[in-house]
VOBA-1610 file (N, C-alpha, C; in pm, whole numbers, padded with zeros to 5 digits, always signed):
BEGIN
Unk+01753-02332-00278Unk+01717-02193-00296Unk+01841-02107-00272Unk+01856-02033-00402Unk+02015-01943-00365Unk+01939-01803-00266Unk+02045-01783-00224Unk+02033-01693-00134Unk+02185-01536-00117Unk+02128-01411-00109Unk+02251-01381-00053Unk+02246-01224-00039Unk+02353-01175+00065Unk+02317-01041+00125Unk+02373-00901-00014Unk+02268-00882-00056Unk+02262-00779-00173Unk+02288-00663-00133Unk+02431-00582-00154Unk+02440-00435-00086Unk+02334-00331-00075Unk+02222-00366-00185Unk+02131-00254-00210Unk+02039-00313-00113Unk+01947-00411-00184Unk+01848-00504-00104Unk+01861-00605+00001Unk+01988-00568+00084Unk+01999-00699+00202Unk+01959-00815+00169Unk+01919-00924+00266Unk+01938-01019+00262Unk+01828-01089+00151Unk+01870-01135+00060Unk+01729-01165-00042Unk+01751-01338-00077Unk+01655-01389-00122Unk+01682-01569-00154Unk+01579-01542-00302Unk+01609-01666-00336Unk+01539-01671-00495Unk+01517-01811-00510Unk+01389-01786-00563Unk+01291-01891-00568Unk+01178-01841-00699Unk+01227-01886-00838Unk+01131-01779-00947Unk+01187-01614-00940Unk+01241-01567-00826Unk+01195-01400-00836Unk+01291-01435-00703Unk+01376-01286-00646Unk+01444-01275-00533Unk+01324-01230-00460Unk+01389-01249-00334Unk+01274-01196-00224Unk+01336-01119-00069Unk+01320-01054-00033Unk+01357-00999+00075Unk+01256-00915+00156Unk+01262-00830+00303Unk+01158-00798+00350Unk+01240-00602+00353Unk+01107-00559+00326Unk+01142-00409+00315Unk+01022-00367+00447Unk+01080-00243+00523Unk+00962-00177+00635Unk+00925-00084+00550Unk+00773-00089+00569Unk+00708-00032+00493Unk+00567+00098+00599Unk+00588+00205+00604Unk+00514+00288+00726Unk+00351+00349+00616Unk+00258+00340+00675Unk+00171+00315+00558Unk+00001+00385+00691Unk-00024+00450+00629Unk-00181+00461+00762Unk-00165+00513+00869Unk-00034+00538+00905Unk+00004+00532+01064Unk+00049+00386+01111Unk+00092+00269+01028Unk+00089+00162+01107Unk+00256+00108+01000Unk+00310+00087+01078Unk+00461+00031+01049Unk+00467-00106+01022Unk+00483-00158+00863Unk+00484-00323+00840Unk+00618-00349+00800Unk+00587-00470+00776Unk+00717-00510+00720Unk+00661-00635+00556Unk+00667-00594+00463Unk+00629-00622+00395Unk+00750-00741+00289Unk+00689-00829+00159Unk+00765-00896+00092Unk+00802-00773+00005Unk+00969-00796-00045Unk+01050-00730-00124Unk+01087-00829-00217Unk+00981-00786-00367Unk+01009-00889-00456Unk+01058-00805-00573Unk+01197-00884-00598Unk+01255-00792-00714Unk+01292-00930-00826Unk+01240-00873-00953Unk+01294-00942-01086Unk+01418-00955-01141Unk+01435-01101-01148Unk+01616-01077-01128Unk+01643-01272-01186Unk+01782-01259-01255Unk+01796-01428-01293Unk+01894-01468-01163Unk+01921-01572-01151Unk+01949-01673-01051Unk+02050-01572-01007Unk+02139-01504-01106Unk+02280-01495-01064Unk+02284-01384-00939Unk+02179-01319-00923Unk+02170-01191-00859Unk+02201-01080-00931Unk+02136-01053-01048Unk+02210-00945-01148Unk+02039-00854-01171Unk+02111-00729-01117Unk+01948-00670-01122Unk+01962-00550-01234Unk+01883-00502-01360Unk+01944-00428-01423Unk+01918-00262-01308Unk+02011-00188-01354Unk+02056-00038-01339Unk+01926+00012-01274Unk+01799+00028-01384Unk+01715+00069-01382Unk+01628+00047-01240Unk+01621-00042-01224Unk+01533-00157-01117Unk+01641-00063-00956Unk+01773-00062-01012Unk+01825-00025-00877Unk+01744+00124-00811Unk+01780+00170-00952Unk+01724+00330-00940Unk+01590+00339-00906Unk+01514+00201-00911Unk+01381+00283-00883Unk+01378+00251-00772Unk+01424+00154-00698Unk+01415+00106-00542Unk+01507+00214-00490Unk+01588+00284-00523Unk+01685+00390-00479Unk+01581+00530-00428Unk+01513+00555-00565Unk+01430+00635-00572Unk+01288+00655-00510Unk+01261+00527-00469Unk+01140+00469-00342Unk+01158+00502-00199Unk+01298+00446-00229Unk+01320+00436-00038Unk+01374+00535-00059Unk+01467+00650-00077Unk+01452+00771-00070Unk+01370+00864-00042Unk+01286+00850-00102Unk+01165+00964-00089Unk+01055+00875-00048Unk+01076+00764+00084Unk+00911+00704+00102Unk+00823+00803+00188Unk+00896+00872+00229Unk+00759+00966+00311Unk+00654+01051+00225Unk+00753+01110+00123Unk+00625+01198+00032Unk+00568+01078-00037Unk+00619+00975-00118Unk+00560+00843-00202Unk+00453+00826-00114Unk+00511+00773+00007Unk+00325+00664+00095Unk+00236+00791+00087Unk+00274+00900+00087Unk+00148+01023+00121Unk+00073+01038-00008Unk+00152+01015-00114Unk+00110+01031-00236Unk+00012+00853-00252Unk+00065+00761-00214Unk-00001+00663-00240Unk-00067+00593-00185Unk-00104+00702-00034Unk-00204+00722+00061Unk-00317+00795+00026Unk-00300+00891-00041Unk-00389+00969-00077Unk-00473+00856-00230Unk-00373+00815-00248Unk-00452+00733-00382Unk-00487+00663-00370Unk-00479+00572-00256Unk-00573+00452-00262Unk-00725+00514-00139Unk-00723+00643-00060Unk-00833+00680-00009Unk-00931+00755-00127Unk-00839+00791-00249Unk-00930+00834-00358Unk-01025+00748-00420Unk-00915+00640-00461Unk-01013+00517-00524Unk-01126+00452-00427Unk-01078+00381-00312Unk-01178+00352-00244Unk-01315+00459-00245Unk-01309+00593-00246Unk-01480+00655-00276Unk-01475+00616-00360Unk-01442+00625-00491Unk-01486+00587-00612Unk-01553+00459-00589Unk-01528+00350-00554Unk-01567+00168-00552Unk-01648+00133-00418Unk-01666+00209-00269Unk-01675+00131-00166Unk-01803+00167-00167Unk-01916+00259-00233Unk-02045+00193-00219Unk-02102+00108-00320Unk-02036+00068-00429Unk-02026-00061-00523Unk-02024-00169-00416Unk-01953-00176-00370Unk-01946-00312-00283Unk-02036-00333-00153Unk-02065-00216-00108Unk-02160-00182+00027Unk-02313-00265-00053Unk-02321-00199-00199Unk-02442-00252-00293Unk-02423-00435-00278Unk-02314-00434-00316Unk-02299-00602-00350Unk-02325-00668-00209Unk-02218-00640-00075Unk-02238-00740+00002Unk-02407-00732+00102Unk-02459-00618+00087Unk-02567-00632+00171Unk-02577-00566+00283Unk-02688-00515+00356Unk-02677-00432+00472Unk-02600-00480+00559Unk-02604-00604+00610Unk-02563-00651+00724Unk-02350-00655+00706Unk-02334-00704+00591Unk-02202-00742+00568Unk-02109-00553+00575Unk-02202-00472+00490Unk-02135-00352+00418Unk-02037-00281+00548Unk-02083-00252+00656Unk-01992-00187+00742Unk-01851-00261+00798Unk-01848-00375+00775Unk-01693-00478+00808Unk-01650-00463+00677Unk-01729-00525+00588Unk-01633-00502+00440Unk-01607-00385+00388Unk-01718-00307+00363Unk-01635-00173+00288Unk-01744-00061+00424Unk-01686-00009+00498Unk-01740+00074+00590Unk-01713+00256+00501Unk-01803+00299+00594Unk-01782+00421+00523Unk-01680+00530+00580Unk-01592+00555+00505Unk-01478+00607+00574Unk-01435+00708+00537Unk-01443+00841+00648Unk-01410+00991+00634Unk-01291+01025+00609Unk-01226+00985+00627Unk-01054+01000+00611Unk-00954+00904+00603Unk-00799+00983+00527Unk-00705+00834+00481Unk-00688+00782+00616Unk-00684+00835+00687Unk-00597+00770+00812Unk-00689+00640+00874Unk-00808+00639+00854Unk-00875+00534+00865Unk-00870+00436+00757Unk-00820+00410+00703Unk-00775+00316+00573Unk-00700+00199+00619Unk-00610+00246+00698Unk-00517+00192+00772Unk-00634+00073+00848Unk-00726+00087+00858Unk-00831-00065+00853Unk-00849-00147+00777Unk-00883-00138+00743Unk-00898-00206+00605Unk-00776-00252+00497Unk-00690-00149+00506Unk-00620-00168+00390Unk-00468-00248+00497Unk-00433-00323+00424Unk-00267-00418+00493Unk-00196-00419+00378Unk-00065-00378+00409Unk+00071-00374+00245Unk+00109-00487+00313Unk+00112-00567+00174Unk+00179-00707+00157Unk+00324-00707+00113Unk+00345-00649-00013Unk+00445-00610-00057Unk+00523-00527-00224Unk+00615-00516-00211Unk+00662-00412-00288Unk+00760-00489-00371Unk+00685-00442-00509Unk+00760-00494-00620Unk+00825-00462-00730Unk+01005-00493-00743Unk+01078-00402-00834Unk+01057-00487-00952Unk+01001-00440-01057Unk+01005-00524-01162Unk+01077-00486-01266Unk+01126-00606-01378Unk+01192-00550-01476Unk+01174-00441-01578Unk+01274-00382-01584Unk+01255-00260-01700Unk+01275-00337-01872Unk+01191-00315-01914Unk+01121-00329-02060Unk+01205-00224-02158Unk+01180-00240-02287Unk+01262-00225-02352Unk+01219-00028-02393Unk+01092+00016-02306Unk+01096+00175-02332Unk+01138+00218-02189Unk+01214+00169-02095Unk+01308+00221-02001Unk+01209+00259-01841Unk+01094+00225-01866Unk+01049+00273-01734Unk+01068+00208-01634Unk+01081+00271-01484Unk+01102+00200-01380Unk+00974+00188-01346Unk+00974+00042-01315Unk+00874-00010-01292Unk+00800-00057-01115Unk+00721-00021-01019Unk+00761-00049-00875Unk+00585-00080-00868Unk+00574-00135-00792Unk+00426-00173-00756Unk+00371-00224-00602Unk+00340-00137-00556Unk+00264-00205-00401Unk+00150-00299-00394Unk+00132-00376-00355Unk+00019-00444-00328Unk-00045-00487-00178Unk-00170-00455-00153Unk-00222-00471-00057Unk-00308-00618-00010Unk-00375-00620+00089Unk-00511-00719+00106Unk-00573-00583+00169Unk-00693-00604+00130Unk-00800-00519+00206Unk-00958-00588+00182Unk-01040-00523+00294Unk-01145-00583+00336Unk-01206-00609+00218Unk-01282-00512+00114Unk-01385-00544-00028Unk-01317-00628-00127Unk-01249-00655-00117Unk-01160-00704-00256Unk-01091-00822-00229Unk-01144-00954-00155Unk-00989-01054-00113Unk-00959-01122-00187Unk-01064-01110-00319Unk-00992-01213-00414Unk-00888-01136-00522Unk-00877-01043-00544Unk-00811-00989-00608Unk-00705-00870-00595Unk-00775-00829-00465Unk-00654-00740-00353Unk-00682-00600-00397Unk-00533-00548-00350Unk-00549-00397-00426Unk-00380-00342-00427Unk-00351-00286-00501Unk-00247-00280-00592Unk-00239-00106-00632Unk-00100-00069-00605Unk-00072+00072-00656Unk+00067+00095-00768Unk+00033+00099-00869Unk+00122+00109-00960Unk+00209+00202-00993Unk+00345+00224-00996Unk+00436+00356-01028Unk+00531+00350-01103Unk+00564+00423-01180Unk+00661+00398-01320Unk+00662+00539-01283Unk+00851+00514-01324Unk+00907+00673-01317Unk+00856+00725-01189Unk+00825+00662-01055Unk+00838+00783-00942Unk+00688+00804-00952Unk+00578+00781-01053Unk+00436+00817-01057Unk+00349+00752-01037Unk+00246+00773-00948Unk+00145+00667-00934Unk+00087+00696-01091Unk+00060+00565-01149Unk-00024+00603-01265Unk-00150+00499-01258Unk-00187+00429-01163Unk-00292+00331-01176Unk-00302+00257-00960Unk-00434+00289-00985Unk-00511+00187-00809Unk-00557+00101-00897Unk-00572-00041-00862Unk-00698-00145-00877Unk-00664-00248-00819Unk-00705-00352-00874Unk-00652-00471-00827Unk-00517-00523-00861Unk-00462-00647-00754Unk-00354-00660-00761Unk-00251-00675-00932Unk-00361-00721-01026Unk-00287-00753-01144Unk-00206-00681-01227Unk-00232-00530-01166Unk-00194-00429-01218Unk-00094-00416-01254Unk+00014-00484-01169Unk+00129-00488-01113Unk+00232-00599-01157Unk+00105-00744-01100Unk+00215-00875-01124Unk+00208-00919-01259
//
């Protein structure tokens, strides 16, 4: 497994995809999440990909607020869907009913953050992905191109 300390992304190894760990402050709760960036063996990441991880960790305080606020949006939208599915007894551990983002930070855990390749109409491409309580088979996932959340759902959104 090559490995090696990337001026932008520190220390990263490659295995399919580079990997490194980015801190990630999310709910009120400080992780440390996988940093998976698209890239060939050599360590050659295009321009684009730099700029959007440039453009992430730059501005992560307004981003998580913005993509705090979006994943407490979606969850009303879906968490009495699932309260329906798992049953009285299950609904308050799996999808509980929850007044505010800052309680999210239960339920919801960032796994990690992903720079993916830019495609041939130029967008930067970045994607968070979570585990959270209603969803473990498929997770939950926040999508951003160009700096914008444009999509919550499940993890596929993304990979």
């Amino acid at each position: 497994m090559a490995s090696l300390n990337h001026e932008l992304f520190g220390e990263i190894s490659y295995d399919l995809y580079w990997s490194g760990k980015q801190k990630v402050k999310i709910f009120g709760q400080e992780r440390i999440v996988i940093l998976s960036i698209d890239g060939n063996e050599e360590g050659e990441f295009q321009d684009a990909q730099k700029e959007a991880y440039i453009n992430f960790v730059g501005n992560m305080g307004n981003m998580i607020t913005k993509i705090e606020d979006a994943i407490f949006d979606y969850y009303q939208e879906v968490y009495m869907e699932y309260r329906d599915m798992v049953g009285e007894d299950e609904a308050d551990r799996i999808a509980p009913i929850i007044e505010n983002k800052e309680e999210m930070g239960k339920i919801v855990e960032p796994t990690q953050l992903t720079i993916r390749r830019v495609r041939k109409n130029g967008i930067r491409r970045i994607g968070l992905l979570f585990n959270c309580t209603w969803e473990i088979e498929h997770g939950l996932a926040v999508k951003i191109e160009d700096e914008e959340i444009v999509e919550v759902g499940f993890q596929d959104i993304v990979l």
